[in-house]
N, C-alpha and C positions, 0 to 999 in steps of 0.2 A: 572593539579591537583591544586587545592586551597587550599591554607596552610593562609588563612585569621583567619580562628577560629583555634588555637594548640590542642583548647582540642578535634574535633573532630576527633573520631577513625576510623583509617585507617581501608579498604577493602580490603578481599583477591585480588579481581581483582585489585586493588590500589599496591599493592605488587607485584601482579606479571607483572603488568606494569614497575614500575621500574626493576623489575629483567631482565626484556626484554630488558630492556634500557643498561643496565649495561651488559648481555650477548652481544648485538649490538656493545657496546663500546671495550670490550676486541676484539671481531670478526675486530673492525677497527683498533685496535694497538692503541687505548687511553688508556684502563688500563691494569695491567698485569695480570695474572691470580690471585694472591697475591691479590694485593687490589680489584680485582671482588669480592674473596670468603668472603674477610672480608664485604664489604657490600653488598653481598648479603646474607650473614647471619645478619644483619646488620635490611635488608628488612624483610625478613623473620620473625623478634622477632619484629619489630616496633608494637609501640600500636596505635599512635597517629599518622594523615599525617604529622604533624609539625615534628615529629623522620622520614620520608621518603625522606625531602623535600634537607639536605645537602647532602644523598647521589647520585643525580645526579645534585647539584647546579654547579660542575666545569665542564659538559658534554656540546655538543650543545644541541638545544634543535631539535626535531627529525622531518625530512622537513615531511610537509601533503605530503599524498598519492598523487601520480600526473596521475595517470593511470586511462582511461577514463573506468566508468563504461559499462561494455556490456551487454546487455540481452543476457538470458539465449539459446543457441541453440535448436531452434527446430526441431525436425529430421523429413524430410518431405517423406513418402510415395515414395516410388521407381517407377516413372514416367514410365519410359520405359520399362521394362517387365510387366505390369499392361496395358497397352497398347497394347503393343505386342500380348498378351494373347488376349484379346477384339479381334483384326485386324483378329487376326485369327481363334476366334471365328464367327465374321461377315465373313469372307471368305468359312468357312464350312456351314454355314447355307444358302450362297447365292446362286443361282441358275447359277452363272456364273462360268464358268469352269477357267477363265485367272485367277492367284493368285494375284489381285490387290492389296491387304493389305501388304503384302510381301513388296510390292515399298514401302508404308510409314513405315513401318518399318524399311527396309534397309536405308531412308532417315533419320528416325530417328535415328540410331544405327550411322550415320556415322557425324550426326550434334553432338549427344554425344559426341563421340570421339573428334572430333575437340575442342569441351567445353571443355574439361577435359585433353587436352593433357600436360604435362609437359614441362617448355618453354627453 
């Protein structure tokens, strides 16, 4: 927050920036509840950033986010019963009486399990 011009007027999110800072602060044993409420009614009624800036001037100032961003999960289509279903669709419609699809299925069902076993 830049408190270079006094007379620019603070923003709700400016406010509740510090009140975040100030709830953070008590949550780590730097202020006590006492002097949170004072200024964060303090924050609350400011007009101006220059009225926001002493109430977390004695605080650290708060570490960047350090946590790598991740894309968002995408859920992929259930492989193996989608398969399943086809193997034994081509196995009914095939003129061969031996249940050949069956093996790759049970191949498959047991390569799954192995992927996904708990270690």
């Amino acid at each position: 927050m830049t408190t270079s011009d006094p007379a620019v007027r603070a923003s709700d999110t400016e406010r509740e920036h510090v009140v975040t800072r100030l709830r953070d602060a008590v949550g780590e044993g730097r202020l006590t509840l006492a002097e949170a409420e004072d200024r964060i009614a303090a924050a609350y009624t400011a007009v101006h950033r220059a009225d926001l800036a002493p109430l977390t001037a004695d605080l650290p100032h708060p570490r960047p986010d350090t946590t790598p961003a991740t894309r968002p999960h995408r859920r992929r289509p259930p492989l193996l019963p989608v398969l399943g279903v086809l193997l034994v669709v081509a196995w009914i419609a095939s003129p061969l009486p031996f249940p050949w699809p069956l093996l790759l299925v049970a191949f498959l069902v047991l390569r799954h399990r192995a992927r996904h076993r708990p270690a």
